[in-house]
FIVO-166034 format. One record per residue: x negated, y negated, z of N, C-alpha, C in turn; residue in three letters. Coordinates in steps of 0.02 Angstrom, whole numbers, plus 32768, in hexadecimal, padded with zeros to 4 digits. Layout:
residues N
XYZXYZXYZALA ...
end
This chain:
residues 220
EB498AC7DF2FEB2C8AF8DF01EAE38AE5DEF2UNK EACB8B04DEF2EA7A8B03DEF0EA6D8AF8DE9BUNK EA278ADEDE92EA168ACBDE50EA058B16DE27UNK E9EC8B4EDE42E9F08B86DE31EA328B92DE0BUNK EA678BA9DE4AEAA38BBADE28EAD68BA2DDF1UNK EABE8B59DDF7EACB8B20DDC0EAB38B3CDD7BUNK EA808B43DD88EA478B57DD3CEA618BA9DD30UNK EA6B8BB9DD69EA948C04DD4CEAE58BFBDD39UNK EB008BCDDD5FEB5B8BCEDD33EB5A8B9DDD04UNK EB138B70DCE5EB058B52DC95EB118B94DC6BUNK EAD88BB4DC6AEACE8BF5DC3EEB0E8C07DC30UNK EB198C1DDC72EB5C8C61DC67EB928C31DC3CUNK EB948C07DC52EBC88BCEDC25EBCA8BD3DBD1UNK EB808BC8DBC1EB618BACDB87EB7A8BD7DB74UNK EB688C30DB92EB728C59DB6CEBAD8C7FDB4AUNK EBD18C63DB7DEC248C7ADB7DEC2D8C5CDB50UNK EC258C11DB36EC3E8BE4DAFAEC148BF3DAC5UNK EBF68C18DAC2EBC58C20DA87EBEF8C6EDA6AUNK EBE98C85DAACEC1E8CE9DA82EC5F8CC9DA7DUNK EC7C8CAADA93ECB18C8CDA79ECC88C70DA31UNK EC798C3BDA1EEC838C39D9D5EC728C62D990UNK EC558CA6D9C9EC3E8CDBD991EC858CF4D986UNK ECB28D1ED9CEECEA8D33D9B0ED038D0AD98CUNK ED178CC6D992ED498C9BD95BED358CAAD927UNK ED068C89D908ECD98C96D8CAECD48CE1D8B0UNK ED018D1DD8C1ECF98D52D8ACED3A8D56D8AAUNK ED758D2CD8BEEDA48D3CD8CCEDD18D1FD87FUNK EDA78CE0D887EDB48CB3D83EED8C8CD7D80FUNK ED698CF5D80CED3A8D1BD7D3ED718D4AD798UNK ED708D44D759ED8C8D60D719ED718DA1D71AUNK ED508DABD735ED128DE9D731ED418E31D72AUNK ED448E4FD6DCED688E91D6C8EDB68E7BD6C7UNK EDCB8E3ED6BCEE078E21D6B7EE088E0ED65DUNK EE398E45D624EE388E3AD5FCEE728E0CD5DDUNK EE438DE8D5BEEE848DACD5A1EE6B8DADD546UNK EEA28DA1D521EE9E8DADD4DFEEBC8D6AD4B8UNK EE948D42D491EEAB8CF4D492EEC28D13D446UNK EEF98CF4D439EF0A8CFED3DDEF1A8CBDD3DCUNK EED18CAAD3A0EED98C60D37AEF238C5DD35EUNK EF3C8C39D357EF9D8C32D325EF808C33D2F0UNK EFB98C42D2B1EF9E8C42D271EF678C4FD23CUNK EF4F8C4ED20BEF208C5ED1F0EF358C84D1AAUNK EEF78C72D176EEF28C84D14CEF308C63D113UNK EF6D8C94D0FAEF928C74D0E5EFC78C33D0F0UNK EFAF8C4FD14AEFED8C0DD173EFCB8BE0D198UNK EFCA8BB2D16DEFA28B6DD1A4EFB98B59D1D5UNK EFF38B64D1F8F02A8B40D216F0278B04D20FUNK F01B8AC4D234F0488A98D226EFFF8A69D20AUNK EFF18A25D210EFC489FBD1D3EFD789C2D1FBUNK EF9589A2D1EAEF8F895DD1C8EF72894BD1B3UNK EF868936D163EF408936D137EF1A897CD128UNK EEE08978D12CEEB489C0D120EEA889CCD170UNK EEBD89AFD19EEEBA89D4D1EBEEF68A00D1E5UNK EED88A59D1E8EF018A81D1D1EF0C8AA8D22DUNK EF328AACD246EF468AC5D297EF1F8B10D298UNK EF298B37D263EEF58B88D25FEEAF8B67D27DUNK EE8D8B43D258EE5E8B29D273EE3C8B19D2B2UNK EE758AF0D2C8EE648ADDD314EE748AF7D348UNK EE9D8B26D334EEA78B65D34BEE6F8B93D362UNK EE4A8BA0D31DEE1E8BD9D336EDED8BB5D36BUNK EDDE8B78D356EDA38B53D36BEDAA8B57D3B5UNK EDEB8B37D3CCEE038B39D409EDF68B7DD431UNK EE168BBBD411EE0F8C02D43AEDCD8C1DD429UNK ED9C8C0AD3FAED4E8C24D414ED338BF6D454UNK ED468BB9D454ED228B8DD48DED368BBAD4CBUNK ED7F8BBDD4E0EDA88BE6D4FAED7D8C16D51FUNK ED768C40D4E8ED628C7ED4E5ED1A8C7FD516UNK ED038C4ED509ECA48C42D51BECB98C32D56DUNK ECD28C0ED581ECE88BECD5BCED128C2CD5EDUNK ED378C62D5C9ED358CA3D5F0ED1C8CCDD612UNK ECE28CC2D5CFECBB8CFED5D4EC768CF0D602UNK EC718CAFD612EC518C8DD646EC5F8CA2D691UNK ECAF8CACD68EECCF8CB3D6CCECD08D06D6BEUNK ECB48D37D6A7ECAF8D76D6A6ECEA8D9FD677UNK ED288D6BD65FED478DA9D646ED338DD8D61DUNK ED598DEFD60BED5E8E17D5C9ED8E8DF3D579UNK ED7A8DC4D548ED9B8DB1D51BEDAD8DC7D4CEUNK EDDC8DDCD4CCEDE48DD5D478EE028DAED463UNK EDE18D9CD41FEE078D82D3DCEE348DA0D3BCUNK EE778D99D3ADEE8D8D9CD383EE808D9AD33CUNK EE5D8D61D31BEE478D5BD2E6EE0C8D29D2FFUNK EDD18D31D2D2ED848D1DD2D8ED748CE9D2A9UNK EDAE8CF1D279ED8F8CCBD24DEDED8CBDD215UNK EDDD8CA0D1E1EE278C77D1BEEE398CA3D18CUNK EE608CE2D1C0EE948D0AD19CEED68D1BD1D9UNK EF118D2FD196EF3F8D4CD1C7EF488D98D1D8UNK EF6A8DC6D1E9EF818DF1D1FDEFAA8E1AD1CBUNK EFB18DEED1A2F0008E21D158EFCD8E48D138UNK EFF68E70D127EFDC8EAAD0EEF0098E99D0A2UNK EFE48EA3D077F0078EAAD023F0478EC0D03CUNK F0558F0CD056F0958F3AD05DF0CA8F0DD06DUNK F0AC8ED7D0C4F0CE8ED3D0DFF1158EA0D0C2UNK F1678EB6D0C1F1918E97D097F1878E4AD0C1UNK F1898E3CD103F18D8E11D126F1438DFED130UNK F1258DCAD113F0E88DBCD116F0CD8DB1D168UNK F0EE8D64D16EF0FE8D4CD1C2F0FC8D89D1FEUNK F1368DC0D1EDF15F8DDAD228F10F8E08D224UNK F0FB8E2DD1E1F0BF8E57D201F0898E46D21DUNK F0758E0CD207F0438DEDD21EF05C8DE0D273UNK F0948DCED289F0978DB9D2CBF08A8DFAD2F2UNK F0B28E30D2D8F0A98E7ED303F07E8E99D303UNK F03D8E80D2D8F0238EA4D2DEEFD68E7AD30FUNK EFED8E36D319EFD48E1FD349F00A8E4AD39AUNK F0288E57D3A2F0588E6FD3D0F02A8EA0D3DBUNK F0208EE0D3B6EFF48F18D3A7EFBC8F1BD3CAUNK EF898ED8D3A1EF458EDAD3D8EF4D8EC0D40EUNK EF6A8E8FD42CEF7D8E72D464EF788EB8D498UNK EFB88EE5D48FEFB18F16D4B0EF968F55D4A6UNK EF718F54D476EF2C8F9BD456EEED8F81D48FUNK EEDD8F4AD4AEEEAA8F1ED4C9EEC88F31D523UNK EEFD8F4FD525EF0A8F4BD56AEF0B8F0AD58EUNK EF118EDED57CEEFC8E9BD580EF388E8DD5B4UNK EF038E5FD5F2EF1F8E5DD62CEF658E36D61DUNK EF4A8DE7D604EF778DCAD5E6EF5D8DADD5A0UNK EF758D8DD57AEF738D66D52CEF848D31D54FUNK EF678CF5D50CEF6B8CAFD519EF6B8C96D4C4UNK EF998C88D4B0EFB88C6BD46EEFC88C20D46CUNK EF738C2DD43FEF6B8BDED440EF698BAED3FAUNK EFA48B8ED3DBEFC78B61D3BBEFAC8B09D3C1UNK EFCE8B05D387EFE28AA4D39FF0258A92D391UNK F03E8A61D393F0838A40D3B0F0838A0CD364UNK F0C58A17D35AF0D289D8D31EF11789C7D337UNK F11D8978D32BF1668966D31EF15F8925D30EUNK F19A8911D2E2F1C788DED2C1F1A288ADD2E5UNK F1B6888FD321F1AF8859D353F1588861D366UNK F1368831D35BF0F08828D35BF0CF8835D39AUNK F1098814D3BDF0FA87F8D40EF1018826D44CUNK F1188869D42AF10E88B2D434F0C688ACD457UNK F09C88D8D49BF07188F1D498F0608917D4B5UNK F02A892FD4CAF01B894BD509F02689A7D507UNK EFFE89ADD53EEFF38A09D537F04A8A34D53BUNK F04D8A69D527F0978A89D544F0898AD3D53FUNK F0A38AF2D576F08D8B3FD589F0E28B4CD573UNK F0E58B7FD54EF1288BAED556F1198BE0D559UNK F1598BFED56CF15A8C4CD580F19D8C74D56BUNK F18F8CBDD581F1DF8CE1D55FF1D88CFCD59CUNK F2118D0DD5D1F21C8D43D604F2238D70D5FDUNK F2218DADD5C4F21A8DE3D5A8F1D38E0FD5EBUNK F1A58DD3D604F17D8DF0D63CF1918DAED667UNK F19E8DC9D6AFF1AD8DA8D6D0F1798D86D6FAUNK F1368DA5D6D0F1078D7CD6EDF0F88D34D6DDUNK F11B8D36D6A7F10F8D05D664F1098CA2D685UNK F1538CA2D6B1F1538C64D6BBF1348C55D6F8UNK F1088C85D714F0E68C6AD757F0998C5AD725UNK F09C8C7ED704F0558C72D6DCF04C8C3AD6B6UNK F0898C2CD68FF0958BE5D685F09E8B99D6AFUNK F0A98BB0D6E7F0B68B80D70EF06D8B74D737UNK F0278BA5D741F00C8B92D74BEFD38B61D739UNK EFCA8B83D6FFEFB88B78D6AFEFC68B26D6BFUNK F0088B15D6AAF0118ABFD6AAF0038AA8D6D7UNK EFFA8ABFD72EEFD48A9AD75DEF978A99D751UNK EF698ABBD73DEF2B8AC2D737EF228A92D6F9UNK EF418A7ED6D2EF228A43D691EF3889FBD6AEUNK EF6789F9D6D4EF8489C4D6F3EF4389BFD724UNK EF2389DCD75AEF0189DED779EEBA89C1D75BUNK EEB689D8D721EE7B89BFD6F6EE75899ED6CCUNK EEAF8966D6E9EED2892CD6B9EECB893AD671UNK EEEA895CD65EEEF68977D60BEF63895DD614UNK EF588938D5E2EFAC891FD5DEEFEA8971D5D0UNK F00F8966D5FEF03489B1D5ECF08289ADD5F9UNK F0A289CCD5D6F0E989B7D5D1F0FE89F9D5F9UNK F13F89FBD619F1558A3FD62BF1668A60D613UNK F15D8AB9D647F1498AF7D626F1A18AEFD5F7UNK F1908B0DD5C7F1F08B32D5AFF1E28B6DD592UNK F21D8B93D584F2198BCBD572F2158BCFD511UNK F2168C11D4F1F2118C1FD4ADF2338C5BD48EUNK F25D8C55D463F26F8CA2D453F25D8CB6D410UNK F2158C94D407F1E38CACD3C5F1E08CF6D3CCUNK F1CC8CFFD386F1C48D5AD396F1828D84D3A8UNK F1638D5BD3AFF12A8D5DD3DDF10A8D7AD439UNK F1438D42D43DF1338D39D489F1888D40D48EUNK F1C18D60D480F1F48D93D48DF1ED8DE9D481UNK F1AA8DECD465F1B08E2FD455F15D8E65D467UNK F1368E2ED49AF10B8E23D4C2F1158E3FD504UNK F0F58E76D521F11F8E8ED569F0DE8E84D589UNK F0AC8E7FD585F05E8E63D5A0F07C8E26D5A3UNK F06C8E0AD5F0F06F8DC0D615F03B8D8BD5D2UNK F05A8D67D5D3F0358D28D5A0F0648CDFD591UNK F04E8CD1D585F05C8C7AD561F04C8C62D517UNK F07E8C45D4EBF0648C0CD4C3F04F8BDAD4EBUNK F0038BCDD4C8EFF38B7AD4EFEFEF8B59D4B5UNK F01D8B0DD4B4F0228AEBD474EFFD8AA6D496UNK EFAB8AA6D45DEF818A82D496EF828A35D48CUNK EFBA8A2FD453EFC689DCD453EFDD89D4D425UNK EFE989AED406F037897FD3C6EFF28969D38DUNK EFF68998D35DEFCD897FD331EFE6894AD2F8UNK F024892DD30BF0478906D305F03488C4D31FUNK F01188C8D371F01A8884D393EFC18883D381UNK EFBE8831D370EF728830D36FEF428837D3A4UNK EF60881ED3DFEF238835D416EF018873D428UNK EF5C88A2D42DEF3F88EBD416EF138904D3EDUNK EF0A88F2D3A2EF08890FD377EEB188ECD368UNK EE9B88B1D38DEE5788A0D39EEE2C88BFD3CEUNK EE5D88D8D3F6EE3D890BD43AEE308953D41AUNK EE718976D404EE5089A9D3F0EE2889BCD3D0UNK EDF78971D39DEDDD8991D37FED958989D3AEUNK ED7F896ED3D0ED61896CD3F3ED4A89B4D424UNK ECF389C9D434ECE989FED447ECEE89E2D492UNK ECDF89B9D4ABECE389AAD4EFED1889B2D505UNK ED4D8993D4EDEDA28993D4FDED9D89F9D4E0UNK EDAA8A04D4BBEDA18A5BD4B6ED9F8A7AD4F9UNK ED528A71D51BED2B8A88D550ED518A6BD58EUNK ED6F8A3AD58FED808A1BD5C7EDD58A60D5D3UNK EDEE8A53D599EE358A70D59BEE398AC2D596UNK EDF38AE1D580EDE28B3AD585EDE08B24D5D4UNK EDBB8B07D604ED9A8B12D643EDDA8B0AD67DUNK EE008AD6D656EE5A8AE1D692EE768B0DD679UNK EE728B36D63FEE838B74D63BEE748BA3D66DUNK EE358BB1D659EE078BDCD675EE1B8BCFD6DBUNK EE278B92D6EAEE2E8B81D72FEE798B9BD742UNK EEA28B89D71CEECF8BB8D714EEED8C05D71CUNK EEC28C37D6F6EEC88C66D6E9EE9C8C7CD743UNK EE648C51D758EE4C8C6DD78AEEA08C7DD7C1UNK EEA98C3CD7BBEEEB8C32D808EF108C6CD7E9UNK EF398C64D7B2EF538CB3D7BCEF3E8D07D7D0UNK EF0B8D08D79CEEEE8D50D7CAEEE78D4DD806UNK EED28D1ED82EEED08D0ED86DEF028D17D8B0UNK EF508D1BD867EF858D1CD895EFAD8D5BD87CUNK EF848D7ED853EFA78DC7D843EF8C8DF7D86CUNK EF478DEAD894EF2B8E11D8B7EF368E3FD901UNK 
end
């Protein structure tokens, strides 16, 4: 082969691997892919504590970082709540149950491709830790989304326990594909030093976000 044709099957090469990583990179792209993050709790319901580390809190903190790290990758994001209130009304007899439905409500008023319900983890035993995705099969998209979800934090060495299921009334009464993500044991101290941390935040929105790419990727 001549040094000509050489320098012509470089190019053609280069170029093939170069449109190659444009399709990928469009393929992994969020771009008009709506996802709707609802911080847990708020306002009257702190969920769970330690000390004055109130879980509403790190909650929201967590799903604006979230949120920023989406919208990087092109989606489309809503909040649930923006700021430290809940969902009940005076009327409502069931404070909890309205406030949850009526997160149910915007979830699907948003058309929202999928939701991502994002919590923290408490228990008794200290030594508890680490990330945990559940799900309800009410959408049967639910546990492939979960299951990728935990490869993708495992992948980005974020500690993660396996997916299980939930029959909260939340995510049983939820027909939009989604997940609780319970992003660590605010119980165990290592956890509960990471989350508060923006780097660890950013690190654990971005295996999200890496996440959510591989699935659209495989709904296509």
């Amino acid at each position: 082969m001549t040094r000509k044709y050489k320098t012509f099957f470089l190019i053609i090469t280069l170029f093939t691997i170069f449109i190659i990583q444009i399709v990928d990179a469009k393929r992994l792209s969020l771009e008009n892919h709506v996802v709707t993050i609802d911080p847990g709790h708020g306002g009257r319901d702190p969920g769970t504590r330690y000390g004055n580390l109130l879980e509403k809190d790190l909650n929201l903190e967590i799903s604006k970082v979230l949120k920023k790290e989406l919208e990087k990758q092109g989606a489309i994001v809503y909040l649930i709540r923006k700021e430290d209130i809940d969902l009940s009304k005076e009327s409502d007899y069931r404070k909890k149950r309205g406030d949850l439905q009526r997160r149910i409500n915007l979830i699907e008023s948003k058309k929202s491709d999928i939701y991502l319900s994002i919590h923290l983890n408490w228990y008794y035993d200290y030594y508890y830790g680490g990330a945990e995705i559940l799900y309800n099969d009410i959408n049967k998209k639910n546990e492939k989304l979960a299951s990728i979800l935990r490869k993708s934090l495992l992948v980005s060495k974020i500690k993660t326990r396996e997916i299980s299921t939930t029959d909260l009334y939340l995510y049983s009464n939820t027909k939009v594909p989604g997940v609780l993500i319970e992003c660590g044991f605010l119980s165990n101290k290592d956890d509960r030093y990471l989350l508060q941390q923006k780097e660890y935040q950013q690190k654990f929105s971005k295996a999200i976000v890496l996440g959510l790419m591989n699935y659209f990727s495989q709904e296509t």
